[in-house]
C-alpha positions as a printed Julia matrix, in Angstrom:
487×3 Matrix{Float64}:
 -114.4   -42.84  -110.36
 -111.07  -44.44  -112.18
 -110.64  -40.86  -113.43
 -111.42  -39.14  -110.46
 -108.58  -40.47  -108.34
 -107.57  -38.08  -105.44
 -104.12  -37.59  -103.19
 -103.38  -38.9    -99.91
 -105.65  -37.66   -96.3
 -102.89  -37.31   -94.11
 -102.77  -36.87   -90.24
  -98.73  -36.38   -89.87
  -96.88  -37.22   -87.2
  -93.93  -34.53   -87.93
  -94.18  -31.18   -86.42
  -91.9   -30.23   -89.83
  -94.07  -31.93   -91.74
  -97.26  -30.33   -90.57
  -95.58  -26.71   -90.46
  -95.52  -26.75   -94.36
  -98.02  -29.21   -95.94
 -101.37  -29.19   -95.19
 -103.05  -31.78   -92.63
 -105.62  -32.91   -94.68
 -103.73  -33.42   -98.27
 -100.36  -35.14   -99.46
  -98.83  -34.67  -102.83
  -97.95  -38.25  -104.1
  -94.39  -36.85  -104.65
  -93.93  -35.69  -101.17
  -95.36  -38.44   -99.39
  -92.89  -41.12  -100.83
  -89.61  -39.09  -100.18
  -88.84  -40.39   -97.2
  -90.21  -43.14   -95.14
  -91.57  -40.54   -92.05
  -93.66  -38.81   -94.5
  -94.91  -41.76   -96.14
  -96.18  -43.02   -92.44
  -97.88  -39.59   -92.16
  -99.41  -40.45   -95.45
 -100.4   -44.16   -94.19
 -102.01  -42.52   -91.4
 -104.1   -40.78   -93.94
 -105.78  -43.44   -95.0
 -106.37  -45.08   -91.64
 -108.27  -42.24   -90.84
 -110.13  -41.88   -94.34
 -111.37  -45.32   -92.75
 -114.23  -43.02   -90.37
 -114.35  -39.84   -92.39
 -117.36  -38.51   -94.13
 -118.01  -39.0    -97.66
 -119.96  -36.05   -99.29
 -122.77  -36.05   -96.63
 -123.18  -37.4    -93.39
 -124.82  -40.37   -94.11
 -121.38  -41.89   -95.53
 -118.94  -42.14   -92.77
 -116.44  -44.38   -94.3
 -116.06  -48.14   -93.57
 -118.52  -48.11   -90.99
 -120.96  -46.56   -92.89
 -120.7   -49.18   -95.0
 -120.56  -52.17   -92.95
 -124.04  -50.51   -91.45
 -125.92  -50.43   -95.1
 -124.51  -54.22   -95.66
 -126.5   -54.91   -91.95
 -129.11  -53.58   -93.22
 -129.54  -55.01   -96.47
 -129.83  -58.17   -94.36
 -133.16  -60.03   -92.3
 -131.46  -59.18   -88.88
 -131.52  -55.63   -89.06
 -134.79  -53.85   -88.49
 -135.79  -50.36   -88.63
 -138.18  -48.32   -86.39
 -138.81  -45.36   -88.49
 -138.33  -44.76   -92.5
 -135.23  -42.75   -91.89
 -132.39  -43.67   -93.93
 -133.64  -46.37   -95.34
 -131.52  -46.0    -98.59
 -129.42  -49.3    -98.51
 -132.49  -51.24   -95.99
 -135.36  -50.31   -98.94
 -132.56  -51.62  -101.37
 -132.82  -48.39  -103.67
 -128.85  -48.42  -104.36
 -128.89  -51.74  -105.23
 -130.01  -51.2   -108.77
 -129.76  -47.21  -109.22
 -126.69  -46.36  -111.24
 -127.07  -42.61  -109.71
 -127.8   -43.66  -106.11
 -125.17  -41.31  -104.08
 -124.82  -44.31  -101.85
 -123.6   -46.63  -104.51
 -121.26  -43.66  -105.87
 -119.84  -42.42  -102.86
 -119.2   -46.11  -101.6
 -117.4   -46.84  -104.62
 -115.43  -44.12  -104.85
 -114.4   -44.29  -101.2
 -112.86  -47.89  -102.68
 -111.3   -46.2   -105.36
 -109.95  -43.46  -103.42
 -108.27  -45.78  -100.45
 -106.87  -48.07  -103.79
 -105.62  -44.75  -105.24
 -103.74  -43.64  -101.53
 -102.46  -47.15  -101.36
 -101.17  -47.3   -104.5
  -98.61  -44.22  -103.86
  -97.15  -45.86  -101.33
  -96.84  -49.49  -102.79
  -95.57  -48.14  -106.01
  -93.19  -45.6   -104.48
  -92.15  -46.43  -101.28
  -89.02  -48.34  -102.39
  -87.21  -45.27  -103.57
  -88.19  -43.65  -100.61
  -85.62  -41.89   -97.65
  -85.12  -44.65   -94.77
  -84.81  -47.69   -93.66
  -86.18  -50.83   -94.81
  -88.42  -52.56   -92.15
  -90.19  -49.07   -92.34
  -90.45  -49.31   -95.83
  -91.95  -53.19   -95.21
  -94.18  -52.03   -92.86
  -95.51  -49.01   -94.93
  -95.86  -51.35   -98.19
  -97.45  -54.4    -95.96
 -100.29  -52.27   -95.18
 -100.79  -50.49   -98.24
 -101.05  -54.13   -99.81
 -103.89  -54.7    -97.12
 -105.93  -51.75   -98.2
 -106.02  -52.71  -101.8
 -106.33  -55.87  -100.81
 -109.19  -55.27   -98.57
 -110.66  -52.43  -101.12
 -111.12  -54.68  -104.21
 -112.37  -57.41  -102.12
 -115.11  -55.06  -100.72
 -115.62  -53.96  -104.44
 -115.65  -57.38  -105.65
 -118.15  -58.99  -103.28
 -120.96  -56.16  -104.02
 -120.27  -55.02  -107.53
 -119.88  -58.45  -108.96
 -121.34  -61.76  -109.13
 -120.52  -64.1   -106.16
 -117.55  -66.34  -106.46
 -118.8   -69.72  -107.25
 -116.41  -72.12  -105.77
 -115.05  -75.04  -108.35
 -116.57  -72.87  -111.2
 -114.39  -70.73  -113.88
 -115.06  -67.27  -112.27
 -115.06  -65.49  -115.27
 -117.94  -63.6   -114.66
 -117.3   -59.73  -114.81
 -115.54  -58.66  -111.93
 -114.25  -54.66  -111.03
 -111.49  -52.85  -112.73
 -108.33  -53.8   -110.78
 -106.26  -50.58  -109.92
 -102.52  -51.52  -109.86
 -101.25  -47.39  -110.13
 -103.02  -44.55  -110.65
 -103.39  -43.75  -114.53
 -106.47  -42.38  -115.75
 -106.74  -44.06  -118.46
 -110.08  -46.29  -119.02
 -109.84  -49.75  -117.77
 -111.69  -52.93  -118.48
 -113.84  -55.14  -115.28
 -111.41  -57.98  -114.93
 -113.22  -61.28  -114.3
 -113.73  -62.22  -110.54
 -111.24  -64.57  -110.72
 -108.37  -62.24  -111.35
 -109.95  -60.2   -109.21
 -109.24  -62.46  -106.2
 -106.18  -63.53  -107.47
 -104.9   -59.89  -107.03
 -106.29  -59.84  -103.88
 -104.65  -62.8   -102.53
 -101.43  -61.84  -104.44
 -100.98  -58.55  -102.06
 -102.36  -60.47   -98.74
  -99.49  -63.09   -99.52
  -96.77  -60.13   -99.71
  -98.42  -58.45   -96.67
  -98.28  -61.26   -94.04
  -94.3   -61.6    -95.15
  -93.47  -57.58   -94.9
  -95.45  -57.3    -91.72
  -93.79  -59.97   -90.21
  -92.92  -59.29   -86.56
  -94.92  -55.48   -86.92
  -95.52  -54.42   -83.59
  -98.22  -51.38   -84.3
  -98.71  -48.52   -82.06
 -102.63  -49.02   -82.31
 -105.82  -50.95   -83.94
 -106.08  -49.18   -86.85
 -102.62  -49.94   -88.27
 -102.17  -53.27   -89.87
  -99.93  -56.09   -88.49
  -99.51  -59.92   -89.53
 -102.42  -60.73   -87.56
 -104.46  -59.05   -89.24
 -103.61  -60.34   -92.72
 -103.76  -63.28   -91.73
 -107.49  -62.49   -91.03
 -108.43  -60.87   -94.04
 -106.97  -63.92   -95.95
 -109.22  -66.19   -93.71
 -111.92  -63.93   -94.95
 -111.43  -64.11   -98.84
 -110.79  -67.92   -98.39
 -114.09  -68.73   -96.93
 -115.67  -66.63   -99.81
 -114.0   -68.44  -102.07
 -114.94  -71.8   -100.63
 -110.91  -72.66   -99.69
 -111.89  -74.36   -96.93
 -108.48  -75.68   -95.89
 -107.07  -72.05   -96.14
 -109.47  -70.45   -94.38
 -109.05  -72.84   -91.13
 -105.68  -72.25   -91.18
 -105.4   -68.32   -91.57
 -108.17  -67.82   -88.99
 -106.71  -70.5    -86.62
 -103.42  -68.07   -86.84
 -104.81  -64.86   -86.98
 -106.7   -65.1    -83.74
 -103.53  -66.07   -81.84
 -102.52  -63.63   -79.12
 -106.41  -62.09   -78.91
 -108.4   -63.63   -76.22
 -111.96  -63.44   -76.15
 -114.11  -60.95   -74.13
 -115.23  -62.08   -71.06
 -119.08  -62.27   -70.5
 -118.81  -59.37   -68.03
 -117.04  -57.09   -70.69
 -119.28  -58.32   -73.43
 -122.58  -56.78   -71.48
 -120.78  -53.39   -71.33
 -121.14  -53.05   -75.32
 -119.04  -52.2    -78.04
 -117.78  -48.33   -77.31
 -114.2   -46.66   -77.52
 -111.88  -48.63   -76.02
 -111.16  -51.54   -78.24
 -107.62  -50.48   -78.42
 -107.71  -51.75   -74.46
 -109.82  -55.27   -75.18
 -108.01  -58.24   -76.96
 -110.84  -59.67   -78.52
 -110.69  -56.58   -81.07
 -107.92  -57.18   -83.8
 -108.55  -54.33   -86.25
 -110.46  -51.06   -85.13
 -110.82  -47.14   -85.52
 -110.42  -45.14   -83.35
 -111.62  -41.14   -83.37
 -109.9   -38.66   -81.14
 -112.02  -36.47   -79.81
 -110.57  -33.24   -82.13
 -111.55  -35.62   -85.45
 -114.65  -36.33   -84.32
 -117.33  -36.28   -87.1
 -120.27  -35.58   -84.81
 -123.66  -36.39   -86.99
 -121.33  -38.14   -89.25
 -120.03  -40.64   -86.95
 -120.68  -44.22   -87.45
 -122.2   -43.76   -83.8
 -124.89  -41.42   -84.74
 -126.78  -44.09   -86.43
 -126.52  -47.05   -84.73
 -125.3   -46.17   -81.18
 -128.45  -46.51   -78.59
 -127.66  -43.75   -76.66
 -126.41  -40.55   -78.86
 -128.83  -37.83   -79.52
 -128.88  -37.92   -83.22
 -132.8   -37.45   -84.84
 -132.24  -40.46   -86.96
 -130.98  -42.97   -83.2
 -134.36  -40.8    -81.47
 -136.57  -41.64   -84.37
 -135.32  -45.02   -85.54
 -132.88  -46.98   -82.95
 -132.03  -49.73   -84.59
 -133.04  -53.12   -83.16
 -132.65  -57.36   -84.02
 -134.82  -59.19   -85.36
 -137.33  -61.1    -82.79
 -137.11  -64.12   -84.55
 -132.96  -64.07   -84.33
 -133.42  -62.64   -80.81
 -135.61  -65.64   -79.3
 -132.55  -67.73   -80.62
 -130.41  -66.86   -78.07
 -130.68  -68.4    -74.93
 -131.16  -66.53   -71.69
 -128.16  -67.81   -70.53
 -126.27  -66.01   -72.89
 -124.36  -62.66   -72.67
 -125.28  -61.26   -75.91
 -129.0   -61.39   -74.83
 -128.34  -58.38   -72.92
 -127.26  -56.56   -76.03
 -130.8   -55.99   -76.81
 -134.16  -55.36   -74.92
 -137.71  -56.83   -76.32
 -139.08  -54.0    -74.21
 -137.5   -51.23   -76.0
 -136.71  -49.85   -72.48
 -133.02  -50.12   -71.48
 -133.3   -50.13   -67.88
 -129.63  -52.26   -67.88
 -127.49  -49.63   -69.6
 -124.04  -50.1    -68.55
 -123.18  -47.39   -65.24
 -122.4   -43.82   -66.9
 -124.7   -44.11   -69.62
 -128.34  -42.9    -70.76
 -131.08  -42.21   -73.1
 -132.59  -38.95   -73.84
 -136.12  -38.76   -72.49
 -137.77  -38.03   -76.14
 -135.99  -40.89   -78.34
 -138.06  -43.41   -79.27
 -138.36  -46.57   -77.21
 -139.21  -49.51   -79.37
 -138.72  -53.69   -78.58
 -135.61  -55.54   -79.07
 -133.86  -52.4    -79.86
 -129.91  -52.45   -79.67
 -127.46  -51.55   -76.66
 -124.36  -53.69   -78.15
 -122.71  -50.29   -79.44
 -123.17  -47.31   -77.26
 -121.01  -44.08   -77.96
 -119.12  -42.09   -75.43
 -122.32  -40.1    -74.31
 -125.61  -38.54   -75.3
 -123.27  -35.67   -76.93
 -120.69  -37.22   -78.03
 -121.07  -39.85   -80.84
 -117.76  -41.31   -80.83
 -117.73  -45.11   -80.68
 -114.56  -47.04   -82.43
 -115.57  -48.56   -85.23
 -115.0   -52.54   -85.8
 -113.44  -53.99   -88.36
 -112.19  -57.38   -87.04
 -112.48  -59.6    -84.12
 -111.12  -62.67   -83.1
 -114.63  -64.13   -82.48
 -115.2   -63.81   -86.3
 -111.68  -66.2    -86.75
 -113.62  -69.19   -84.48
 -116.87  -68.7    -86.5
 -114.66  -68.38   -90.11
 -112.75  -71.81   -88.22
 -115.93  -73.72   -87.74
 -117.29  -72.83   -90.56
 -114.71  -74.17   -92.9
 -114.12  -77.09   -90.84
 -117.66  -78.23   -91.14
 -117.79  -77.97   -94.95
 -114.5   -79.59   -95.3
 -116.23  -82.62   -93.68
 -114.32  -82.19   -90.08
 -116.98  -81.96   -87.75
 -115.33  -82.8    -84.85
 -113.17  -79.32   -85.29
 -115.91  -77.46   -86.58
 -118.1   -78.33   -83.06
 -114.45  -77.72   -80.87
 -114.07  -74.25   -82.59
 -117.63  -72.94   -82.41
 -117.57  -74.23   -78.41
 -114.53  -72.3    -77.7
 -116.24  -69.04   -79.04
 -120.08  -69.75   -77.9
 -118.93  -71.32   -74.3
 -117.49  -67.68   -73.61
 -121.02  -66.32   -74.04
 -122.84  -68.95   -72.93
 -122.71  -70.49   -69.74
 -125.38  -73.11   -70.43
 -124.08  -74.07   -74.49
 -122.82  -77.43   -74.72
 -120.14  -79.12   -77.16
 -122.28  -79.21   -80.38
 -123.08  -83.07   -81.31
 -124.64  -81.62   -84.69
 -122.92  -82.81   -88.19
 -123.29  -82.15   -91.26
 -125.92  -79.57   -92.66
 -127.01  -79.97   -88.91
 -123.71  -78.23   -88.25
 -123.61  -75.89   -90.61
 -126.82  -74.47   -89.57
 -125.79  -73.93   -86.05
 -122.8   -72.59   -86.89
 -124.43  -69.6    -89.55
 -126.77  -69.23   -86.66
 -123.91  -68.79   -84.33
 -122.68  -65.98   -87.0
 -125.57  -63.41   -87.09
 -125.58  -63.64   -83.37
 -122.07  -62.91   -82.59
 -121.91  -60.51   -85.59
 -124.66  -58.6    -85.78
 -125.04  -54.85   -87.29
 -121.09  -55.46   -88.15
 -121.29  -55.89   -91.73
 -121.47  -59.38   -92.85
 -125.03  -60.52   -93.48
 -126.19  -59.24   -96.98
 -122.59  -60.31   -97.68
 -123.4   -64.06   -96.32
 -126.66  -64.15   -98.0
 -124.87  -63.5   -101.25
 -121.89  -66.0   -100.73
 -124.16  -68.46   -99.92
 -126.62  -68.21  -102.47
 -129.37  -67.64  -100.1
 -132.67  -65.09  -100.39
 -133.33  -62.21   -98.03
 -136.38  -63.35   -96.18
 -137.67  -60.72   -93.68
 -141.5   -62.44   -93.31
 -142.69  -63.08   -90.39
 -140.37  -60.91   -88.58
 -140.42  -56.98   -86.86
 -140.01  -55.44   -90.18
 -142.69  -53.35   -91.08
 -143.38  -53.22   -94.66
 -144.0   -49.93   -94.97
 -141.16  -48.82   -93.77
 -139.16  -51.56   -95.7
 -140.47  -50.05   -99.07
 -142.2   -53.34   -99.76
 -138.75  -55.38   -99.43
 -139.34  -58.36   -97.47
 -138.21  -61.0    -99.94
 -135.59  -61.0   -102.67
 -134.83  -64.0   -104.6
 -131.52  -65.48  -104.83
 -130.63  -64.87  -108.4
 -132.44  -61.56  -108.38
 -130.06  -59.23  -110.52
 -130.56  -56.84  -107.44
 -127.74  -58.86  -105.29
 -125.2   -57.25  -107.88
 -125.21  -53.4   -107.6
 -125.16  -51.42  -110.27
 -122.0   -49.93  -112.08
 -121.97  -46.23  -110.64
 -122.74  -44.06  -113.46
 -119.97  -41.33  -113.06
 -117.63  -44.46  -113.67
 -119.6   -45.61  -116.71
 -119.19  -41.89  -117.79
 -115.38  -41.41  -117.09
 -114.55  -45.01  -118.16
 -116.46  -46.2   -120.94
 -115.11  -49.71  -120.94
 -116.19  -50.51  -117.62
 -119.53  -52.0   -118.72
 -122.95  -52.29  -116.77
 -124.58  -54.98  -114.29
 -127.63  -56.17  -115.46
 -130.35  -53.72  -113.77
């Protein structure tokens, strides 16, 4: 996809602007002229974060925090629809439109981002717009390689050399063929433009949750740090990042995740879609909504695992997120389930789009309650257990009226605390990408998975070569140095 860079997606904000440039494309010229059309261009890419990629099935980042859910034990199917990423085909198929696309959607948001970062200092204006144009930019490279990095490459082995192929590392947009740097210069970069970010965006007050502030960067570096094993670093940057965003409450946590995260503090980083950009079957909430009235949410609505379900107590909020009977007499008032869908146990009611017609639902990207688990976690396995149980009661204690200060340390810890994770986190993204930081096999035995519909996957080992996905081959094509993954 190196050669196959595209120009900026633009929603513009300038009625000039818009009267003689299209809506949906920005020349890279034009959009670093002056510093209003650059934010038009910015915009772009915020909302290339929910568009569809080639078919419907690839609706941006939330597409692709679903197919890293599912590639995971706590994310079961009803039906075999869609079962690309769950059957893990696209793991080791080179021509899988699902690996392509997903890579190239990467590639494209680096490509945007580099415009900006590499011309917005010549650009008309003043220069805290400038800062806050480049600060974000930074993020979505940032944030781009980092996704690239974590599937399409070996997992970073913390104390080791990291020299293991990583993903070529896009700093403009030549077309020239590029070599895979090694992961460690791969997250070097990456924390190299997170640094500059949280200093540009200092003070940023955004309009709305998809635009970056410091906050935010702050979180993403709490992210790659805990990948990388900084334990220190990650405590720190998550201990910051969730300042300012309180938790939900347990009555706003049983009303499910829907479109209005700009309006709940718990969310730090969201999309939102307007209802004249809506995608409709493309829509992150076509899939894994409970309520719209897609054929693949009738057919297949997607539910937990019983064996993570009957972890979490009775007393706790999230329980009501899911029902073991399949029959969702507890919606939330104003919302309901077409009489022919499916009804099958433990299915899902956390996200629930705006109606049986309407599949928006904004899509998440960060919370705070992801900053207390990345806190604990980090804490713990920098031998503090005291902070590790104080962080992981200040998150669980708002969803559980009966959890207790954890007296756990350790591995004993630890263990809660990962437990703690797919809980609070599930169908948001992060459990193949757990599995495969932690050096752990998929292990969906004994579970609700059906085989048949699984394709057979219920175990994976560890070192199977299937945790690194394959190379796409239109990039092995266009850029012959980029060399394969073991298949």
């Amino acid at each position: 996809m190196v050669a196959l860079m595209v120009g900026i997606l633009a929603t513009s904000c300038e009625k000039e602007f818009l009267e003689t440039n299209p809506t949906d494309k920005v020349s890279s010229g034009t959009a670093v002229t002056t510093t209003g059309n650059a934010m038009s261009a910015l915009n772009g890419i915020h909302r290339s974060l929910y568009i569809r990629y080639t078919s419907q099935g690839r609706g941006g980042a939330g597409a692709f925090n679903m197919n890293m859910d599912e590639l995971g034990e706590d994310h079961v199917f009803n039906s075999a629809t869609w079962t690309t990423s769950y059957r893990w085909i696209l793991n080791s198929d080179p021509t899988d439109a699902y690996n392509t696309d997903h890579w190239g959607m990467f590639y494209k948001w680096i490509a945007n981002a580099n415009v900006l970062i590499n011309g917005i200092d010549g650009a008309e204006g003043e220069q805290d717009e400038k800062d806050i144009i480049k600060g974000q930019a930074l993020l979505y490279r940032a944030y781009a390689h980092y996704q690239l990095a974590q599937v399409w490459a070996g997992a970073y082995i913390k104390g080791g050399g990291n020299t293991q192929l990583g993903v070529p590392i896009k700093l403009d947009n030549a077309t020239e063929p590029i070599v895979r740097s090694s992961v460690e210069d791969v997250y070097a970069q990456i924390n190299d433009d997170i640094d500059e970010a949280i200093t540009l965006l200092q003070g940023y007050m955004r309009p709305n949750k998809s635009h970056f502030n410091q906050n935010v960067a702050k979180g993403l570096k709490a992210r790659v740090a805990l990948t990388q094993g900084n334990w220190a670093i990650a405590a720190q940057f998550a201990g910051e990042a969730k300042v300012g965003y309180e938790l939900m409450d347990a009555a706003t946590h049983a009303l499910g995740f829907r479109d209005n995260m700009d309006d709940i503090s718990e969310f730090m980083w969201a999309s939102h879609i307007v209802e004249d950009q809506t995608n409709y079957f493309g829509n992150l909430g076509a899939y894994i909504s409970r309520n719209y009235s897609s054929s693949s949410i009738r057919a297949n609505p997607r539910s937990i695992s019983d064996v993570l379900y009957n972890m979490i107590p009775a007393t706790d909020v999230r329980s009501t997120l899911y029902d073991p009977t399949g029959l969702h007499l507890n919606l939330p008032p104003g919302y309901e389930i077409v009489s022919n869908a499916a009804r099958k146990p433990y299915t899902n009611q956390k996200f629930l789009s705006v109606s049986t017609s309407d599949s928006r639902m904004d899509v998440t990207m960060m919370r705070a309650a992801e900053m207390y688990l990345i806190q604990a976690e980090a804490y713990a396995r920098n031998n503090q257990p005291v902070l590790a149980a104080q962080a992981l009661f200040d998150l669980v204690s708002t969803r559980d009226t009966g959890y207790s200060l954890s007296t756990n340390t350790g591995q004993a810890l630890i263990d809660e605390i990962l437990i703690q994770r797919r809980i609070e986190l599930w169908g948001e993204g992060f459990r193949f990408l757990d599995l495969k930081r932690l050096n752990l096999p998929l292990d969906r035995t004994g579970t609700n998975h059906t085989s048949s519909i699984t394709g057979g996957v219920l175990q994976i080992p560890a070192n199977d070569n299937k945790w690194i996905w394959a190379i796409p081959q239109d990039e092995i094509n266009a850029n012959p140095l980029a060399e394969q993954n073991p298949i």
